[in-house]
C-alpha positions in Angstrom: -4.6 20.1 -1.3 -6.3 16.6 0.2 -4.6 13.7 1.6 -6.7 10.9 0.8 -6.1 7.2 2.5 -7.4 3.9 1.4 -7.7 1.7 3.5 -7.1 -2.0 2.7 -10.1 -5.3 2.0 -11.9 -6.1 4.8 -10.4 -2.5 6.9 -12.1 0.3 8.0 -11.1 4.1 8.2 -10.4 4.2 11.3 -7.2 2.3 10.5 -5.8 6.0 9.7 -6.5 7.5 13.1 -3.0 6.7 14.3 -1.5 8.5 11.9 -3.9 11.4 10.7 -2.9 14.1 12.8 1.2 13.7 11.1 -0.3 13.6 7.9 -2.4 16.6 8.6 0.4 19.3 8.0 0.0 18.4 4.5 -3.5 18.8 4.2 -7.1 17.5 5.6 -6.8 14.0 5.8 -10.1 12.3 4.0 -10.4 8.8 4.6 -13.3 7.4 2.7 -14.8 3.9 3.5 -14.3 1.1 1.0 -16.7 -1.4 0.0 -15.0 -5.0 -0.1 -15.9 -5.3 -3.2 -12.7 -3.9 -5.7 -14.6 -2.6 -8.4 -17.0 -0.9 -6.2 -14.2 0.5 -4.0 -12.1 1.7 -7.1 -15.8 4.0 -7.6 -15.5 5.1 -4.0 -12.1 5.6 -4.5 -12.5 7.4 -7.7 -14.9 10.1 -6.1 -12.7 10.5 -3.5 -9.3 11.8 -5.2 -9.0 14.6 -7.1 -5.9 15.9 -9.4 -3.0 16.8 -7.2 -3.9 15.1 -3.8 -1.1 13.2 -2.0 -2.2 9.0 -1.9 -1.6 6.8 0.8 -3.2 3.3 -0.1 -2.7 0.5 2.0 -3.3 -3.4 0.8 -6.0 -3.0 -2.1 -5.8 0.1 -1.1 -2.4 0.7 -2.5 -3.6 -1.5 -5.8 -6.7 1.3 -6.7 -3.8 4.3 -5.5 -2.0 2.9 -8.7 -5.2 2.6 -11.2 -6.1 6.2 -10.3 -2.5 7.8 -10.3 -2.7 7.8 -14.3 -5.7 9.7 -14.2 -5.2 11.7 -11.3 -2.1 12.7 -11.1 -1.5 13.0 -7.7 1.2 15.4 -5.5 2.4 12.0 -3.8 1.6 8.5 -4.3 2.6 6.2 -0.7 2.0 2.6 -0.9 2.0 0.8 2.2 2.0 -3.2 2.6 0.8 -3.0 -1.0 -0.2 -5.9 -3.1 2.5 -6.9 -5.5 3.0 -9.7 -8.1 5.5 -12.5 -6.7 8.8 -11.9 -7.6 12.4 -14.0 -6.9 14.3 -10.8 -6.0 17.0 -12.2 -6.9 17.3 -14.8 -5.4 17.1 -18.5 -6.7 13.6 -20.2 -7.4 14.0 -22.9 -4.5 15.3 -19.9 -1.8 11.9 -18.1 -3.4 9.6 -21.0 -2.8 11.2 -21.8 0.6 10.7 -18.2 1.7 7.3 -17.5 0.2 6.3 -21.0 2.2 7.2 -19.9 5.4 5.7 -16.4 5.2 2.4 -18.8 4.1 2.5 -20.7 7.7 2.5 -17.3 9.2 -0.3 -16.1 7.7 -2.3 -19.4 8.0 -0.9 -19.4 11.8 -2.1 -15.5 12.5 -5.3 -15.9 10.5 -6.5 -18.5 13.0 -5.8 -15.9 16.0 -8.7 -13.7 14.0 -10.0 -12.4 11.1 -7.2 -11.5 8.4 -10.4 -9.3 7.1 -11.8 -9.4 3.3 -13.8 -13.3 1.9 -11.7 -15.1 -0.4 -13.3 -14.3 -3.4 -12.6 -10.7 -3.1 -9.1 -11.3 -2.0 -8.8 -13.4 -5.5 -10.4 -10.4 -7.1 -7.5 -8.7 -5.8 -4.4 -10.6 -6.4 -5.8 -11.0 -10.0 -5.8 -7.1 -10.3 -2.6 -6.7 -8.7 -0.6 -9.5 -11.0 -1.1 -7.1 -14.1 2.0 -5.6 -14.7 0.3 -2.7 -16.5 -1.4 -1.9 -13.2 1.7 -1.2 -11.5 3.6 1.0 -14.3 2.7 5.1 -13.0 4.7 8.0 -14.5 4.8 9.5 -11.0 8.3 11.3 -10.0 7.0 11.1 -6.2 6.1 7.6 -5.1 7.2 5.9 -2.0 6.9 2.3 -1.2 6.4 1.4 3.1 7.2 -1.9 3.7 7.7 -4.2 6.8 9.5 -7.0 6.6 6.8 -9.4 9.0 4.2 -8.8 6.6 3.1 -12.6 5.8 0.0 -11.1 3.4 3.1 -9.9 1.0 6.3 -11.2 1.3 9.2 -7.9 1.5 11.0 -9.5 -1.9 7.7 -8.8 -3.8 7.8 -5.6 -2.8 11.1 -4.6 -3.2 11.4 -6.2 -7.0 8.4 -3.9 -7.8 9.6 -0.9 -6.5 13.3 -1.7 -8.0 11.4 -2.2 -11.6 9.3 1.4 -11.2 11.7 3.3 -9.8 10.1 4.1 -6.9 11.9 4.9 -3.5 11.1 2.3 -0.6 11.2 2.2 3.3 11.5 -1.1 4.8 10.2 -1.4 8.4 11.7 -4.1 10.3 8.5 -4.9 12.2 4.9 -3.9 11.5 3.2 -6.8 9.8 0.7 -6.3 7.1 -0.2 -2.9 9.0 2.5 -1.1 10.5 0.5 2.5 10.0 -1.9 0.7 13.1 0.1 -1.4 15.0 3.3 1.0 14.7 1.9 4.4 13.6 4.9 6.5 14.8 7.5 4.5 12.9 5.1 4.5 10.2 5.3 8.5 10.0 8.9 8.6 10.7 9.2 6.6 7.1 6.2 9.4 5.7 6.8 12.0 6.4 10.7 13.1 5.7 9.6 11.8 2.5 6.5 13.5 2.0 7.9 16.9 3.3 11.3 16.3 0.7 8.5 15.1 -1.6 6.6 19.0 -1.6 10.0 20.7 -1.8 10.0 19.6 -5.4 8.2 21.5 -7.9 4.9 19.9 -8.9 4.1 18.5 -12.3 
């Protein structure tokens, strides 16, 4: 059994070096390196996974972890600072705007630090992909959603409606930004790997 991470638009695979030796107990860790281009990386992606591999995909990729789990069928699916379609949460439309503003002025204010990584027409490409509900919908027992609530690319709420609507159990980090498995890798496996290790204690299929 594989462990395969995607890394997210614009990344590289060495995002995963913080965290590759805790994932390792579950299997070689294959990180494969993703074109920016989605369609081409879904290929990449595609080639990489085979049936019964535990998923980690971060940003797009958490969006390509969700088109291949259909096919694939994977042991584990972990989606961390995924893209996800906006969502209130609950909450009223004005509290939604207000909040999704702010978390805008953070991006716009961190993005101006350095790169935020990925152009603008493939990050369009992406949140295109990602706002079709029939993207998101697997029929996956195992799937855990890692989430921090400073990321400014994808507000917490989103995450959170998405993973109330699937099912799916979720983690929330109260720091990490957009990519707690680099900047935080050791909080990021204490989230992983309870769950991954609970995860395997269940019977496959």
């Amino acid at each position: 059994m594989t462990v395969v991470c995607l890394h997210g638009l614009g990344r590289t695979p060495s995002d995963w070096d913080g965290v590759r030796s805790g994932l390792e107990c579950f299997g070689p860790v294959h990180a494969p390196r993703l074109p920016r281009d989605p369609a081409a990386a879904l290929a990449v992606a595609e080639a990489a996974v085979e049936p019964g591999a535990v998923v980690v995909g971060h940003s797009m990729g958490g969006v390509l972890a969700l088109q291949l789990a259909r096919e694939r069928e994977p042991r584990a699916l972990i989606l961390t600072s995924c893209f996800f379609p906006p969502a209130r949460n609950g909450r009223s439309l004005g509290a939604t705007l207000a909040n999704y503003a702010a978390h805008r002025v953070a991006f716009v204010r961190a993005a101006r630090r350095g790169p935020s990584g990925g152009s603008a027409r493939a990050l369009a490409s992406l949140a295109r992909l990602a706002a079709q509900p029939g993207r998101l919908h697997v029929e996956l027992d195992s799937v855990l959603v890692i989430h921090a609530r400073d990321d400014h690319h994808v507000p917490i709420d989103f995450a959170l409606a998405a993973a109330a609507r699937q099912g799916w159990a979720v983690t929330v980090l109260d720091r990490g930004g957009h990519h707690p498995h680099v900047d935080d890798p050791e909080r990021w496996l204490a989230a992983a790997v309870p769950w991954l290790e609970d995860a395997f204690r269940q019977p496959a299929g």
